[in-house]
C-alpha positions in Angstrom: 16.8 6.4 131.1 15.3 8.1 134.2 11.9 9.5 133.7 10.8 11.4 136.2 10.9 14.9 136.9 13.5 15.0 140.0 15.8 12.1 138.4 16.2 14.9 135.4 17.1 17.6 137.3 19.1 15.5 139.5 21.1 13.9 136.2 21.4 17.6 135.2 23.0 18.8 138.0 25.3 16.0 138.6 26.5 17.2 134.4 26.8 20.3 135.5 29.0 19.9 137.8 30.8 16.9 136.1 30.9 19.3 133.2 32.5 22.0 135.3 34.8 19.5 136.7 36.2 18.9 133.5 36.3 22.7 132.9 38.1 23.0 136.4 40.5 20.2 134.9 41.2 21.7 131.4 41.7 25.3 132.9 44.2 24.2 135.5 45.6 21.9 132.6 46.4 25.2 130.7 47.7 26.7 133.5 50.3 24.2 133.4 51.2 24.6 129.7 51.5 28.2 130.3 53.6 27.6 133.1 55.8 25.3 131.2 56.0 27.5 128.1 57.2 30.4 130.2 60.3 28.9 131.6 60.9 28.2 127.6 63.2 31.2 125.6 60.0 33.3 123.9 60.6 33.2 120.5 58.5 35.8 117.7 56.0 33.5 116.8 54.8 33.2 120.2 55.4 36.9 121.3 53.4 37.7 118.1 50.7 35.3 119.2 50.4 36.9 122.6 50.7 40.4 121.7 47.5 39.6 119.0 45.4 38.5 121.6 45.3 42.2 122.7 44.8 43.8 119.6 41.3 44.9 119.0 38.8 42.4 117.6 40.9 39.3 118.8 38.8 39.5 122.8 36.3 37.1 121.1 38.8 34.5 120.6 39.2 31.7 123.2 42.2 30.7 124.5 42.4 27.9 122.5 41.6 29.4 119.5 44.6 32.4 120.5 47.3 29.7 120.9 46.6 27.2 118.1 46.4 30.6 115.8 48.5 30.2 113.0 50.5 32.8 111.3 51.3 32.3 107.8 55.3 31.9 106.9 55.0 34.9 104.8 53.8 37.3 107.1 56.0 35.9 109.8 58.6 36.2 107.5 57.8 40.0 106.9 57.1 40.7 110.7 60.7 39.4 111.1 62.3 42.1 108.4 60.0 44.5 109.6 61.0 43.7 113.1 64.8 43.7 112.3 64.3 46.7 110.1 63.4 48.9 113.5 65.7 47.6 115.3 68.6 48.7 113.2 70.0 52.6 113.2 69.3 54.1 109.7 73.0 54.0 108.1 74.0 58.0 107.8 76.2 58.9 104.7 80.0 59.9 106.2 80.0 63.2 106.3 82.5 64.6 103.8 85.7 66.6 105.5 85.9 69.6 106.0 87.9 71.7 103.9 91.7 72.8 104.8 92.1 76.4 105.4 95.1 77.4 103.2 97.7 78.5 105.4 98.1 82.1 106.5 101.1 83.8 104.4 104.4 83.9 105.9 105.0 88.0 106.3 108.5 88.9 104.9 109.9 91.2 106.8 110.6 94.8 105.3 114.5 95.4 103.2 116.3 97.5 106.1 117.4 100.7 104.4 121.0 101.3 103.6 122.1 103.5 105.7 122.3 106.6 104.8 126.3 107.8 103.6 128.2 110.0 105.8 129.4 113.2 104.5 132.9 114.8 104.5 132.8 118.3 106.6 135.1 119.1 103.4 134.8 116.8 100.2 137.8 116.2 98.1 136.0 116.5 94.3 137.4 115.1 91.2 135.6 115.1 87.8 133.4 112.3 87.4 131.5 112.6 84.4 131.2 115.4 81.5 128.0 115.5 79.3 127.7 118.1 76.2 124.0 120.0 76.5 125.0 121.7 73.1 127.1 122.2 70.6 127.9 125.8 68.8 130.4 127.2 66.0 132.4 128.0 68.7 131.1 127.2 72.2 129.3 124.4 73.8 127.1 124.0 76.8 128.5 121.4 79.3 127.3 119.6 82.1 129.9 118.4 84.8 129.9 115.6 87.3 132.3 116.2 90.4 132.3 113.5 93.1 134.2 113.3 96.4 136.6 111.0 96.6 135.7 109.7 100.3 131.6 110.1 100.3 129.3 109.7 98.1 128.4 113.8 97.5 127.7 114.7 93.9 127.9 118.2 92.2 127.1 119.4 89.4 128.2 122.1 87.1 127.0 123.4 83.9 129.0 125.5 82.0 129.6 127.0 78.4 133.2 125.8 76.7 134.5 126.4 73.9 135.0 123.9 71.1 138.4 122.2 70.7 139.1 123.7 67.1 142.0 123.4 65.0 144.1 126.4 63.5 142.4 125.8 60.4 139.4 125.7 62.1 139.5 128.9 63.5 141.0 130.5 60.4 138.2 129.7 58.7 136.5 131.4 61.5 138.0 134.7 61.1 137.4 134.7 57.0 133.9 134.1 57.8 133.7 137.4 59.6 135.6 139.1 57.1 133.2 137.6 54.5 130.4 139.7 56.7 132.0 142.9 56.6 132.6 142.8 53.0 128.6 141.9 51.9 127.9 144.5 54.8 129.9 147.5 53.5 128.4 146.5 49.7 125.0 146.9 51.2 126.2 150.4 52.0 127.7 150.9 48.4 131.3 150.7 49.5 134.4 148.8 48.0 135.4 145.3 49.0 138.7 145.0 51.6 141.3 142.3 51.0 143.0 140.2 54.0 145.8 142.2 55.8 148.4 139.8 55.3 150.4 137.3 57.8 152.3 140.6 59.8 148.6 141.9 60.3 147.2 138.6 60.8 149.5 138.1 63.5 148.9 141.4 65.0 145.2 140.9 65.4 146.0 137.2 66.6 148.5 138.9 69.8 145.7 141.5 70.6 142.9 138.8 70.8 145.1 136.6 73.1 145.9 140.1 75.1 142.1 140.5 75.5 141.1 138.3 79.1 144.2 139.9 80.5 142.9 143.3 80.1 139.7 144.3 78.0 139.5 147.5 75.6 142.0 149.6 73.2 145.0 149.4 75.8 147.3 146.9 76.3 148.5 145.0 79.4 151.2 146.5 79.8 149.4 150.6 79.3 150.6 151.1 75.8 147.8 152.0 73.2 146.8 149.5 70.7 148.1 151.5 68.0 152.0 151.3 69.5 152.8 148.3 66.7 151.3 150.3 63.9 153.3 153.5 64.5 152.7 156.5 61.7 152.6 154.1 59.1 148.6 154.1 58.6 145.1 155.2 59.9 143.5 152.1 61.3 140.6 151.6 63.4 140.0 148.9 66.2 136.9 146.5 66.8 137.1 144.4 69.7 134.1 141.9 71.4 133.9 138.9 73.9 131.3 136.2 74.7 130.2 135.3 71.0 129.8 131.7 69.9 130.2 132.1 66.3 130.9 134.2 63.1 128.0 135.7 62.9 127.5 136.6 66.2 130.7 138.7 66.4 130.2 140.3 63.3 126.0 141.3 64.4 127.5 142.2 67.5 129.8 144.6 65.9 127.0 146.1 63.5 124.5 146.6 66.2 126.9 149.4 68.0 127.2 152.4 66.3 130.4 153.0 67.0 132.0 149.5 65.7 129.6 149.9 62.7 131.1 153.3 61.7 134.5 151.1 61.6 133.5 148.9 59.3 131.8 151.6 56.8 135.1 153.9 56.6 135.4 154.3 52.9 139.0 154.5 53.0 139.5 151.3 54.5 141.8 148.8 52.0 142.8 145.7 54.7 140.9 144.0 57.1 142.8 141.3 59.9 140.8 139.2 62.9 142.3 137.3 65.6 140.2 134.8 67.3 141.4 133.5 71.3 139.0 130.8 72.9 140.3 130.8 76.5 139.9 128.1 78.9 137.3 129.2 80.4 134.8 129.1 77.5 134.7 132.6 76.4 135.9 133.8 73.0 137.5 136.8 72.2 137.8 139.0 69.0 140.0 141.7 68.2 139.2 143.5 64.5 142.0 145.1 63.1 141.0 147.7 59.9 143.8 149.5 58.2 143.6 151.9 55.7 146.1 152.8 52.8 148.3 149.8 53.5 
């Protein structure tokens, strides 16, 4: 062992250097690990390692320490999942379709209008339809269709008729009115008058009928009323038109003064009444009185 003073010092430098040799040799030793690593594929243990040796609080650690540092298997495990978690997209939920406008409706187009009927300059009409409005004793209201025979032009015509009676029918007519005369001349206190028989009932039938040919007391052919009767009687004459039934004749008779007087002659014994319904609807009505027959 060397004792003295300058041997130490020598023997201390010649470890120093010796010692920083060695360190010269170790570093230059790592330097060809690294080297040697590097040109190896990285894998995450060792890029873990690396990156730790920056983190804060690991500067203390030698370099020998920082590579032999060991990372547990279930850390590494995790850094891995955590590692592969960031590296994957989040999975986005597919986004659901978007709805189907209904399709627009179809526009139909508009009915064309008939067209509109040509019109004769003269139309040919023909009865088309008749329609009773309403019914009397001896007349009736009734509505008429006419349509042409080549267009499509309606008229329409409403009109009074008169019924469609039988013989009997109307002579049960005419003793109706004479039913009239006889409660009207008791009201006045006079006697009752029979029927004046078929010659008479025919008589008043003839002037009835002779009535729409010429209204009032003469004939057609300018003779007076009176020219069948001759001298045989006094007589009186009641004539109307237009009625539609018994009773309107015989009111219609009592509300003049003149054909009232007729009726109240207190001589009177025979009463006769035609009835004529002509084709046109009007009724006629021809009152024959006769006294002391």
């Amino acid at each position: 062992m060397p004792t003295n003073k300058n041997d130490i010092q020598k023997e201390t430098q010649e470890n120093k250097e010796e010692q920083k040799e060695n360190n010269s040799q170790s570093e230059q030793k790592n330097e060809t690990e690294l080297t040697s690593n590097s040109d190896e594929p990285s894998n995450s243990n060792q890029s873990t390692s690396t990156n730790n040796s920056e983190m804060p609080g690991m500067s203390d650690l030698d370099e020998d320490e920082i590579y032999n540092h060991h990372v547990p298997d279930d850390v590494s495990s995790s850094t891995n999942n955590n590692s592969s978690n960031t590296t994957n997209p989040p999975t986005t939920e597919p986004e659901a379709p978007a709805p189907t406008e209904a399709p627009a409706p179809t526009e139909t187009s508009a009915p064309t209008e008939a067209p509109a009927p040509t019109e004769c300059i003269e139309h040919e009409l023909e009865l088309a339809d008749t329609k009773i409005v309403e019914e009397r004793q001896l007349t009736k209201t009734v509505l008429d269709t006419y349509k042409c025979k080549h267009c499509d032009y309606k008229e329409r015509v409403q009109h009074d008729a008169v019924q469609k009676l039988s013989d009997a029918e109307i002579d049960a007519v005419e003793s109706e009115i004479i039913s009239y005369v006889n409660q009207f001349r008791a009201e006045n206190g006079l006697s009752q008058i029979s029927a004046g028989g078929v010659e008479w009932d025919s008589w008043a039938d003839t002037r009835a009928a002779e009535l729409p040919i010429a209204f009032g007391h003469m004939r057609p052919d300018g003779s007076a009323w009176t020219h069948a009767i001759g001298e045989k009687c006094t007589s009186a004459e009641n004539v109307a038109a237009g009625y539609d039934s018994a009773y309107g004749f015989f009111d219609g008779f009592k509300c003049s003064p003149q054909h009232r007087g007729s009726m109240l002659i207190e001589e009177l014994t025979n009463i006769s009444v035609g009835l004529y319904l002509d084709e046109n609807g009007t009724t006629y009505c021809a009152m024959v009185l006769i006294e002391n027959l």
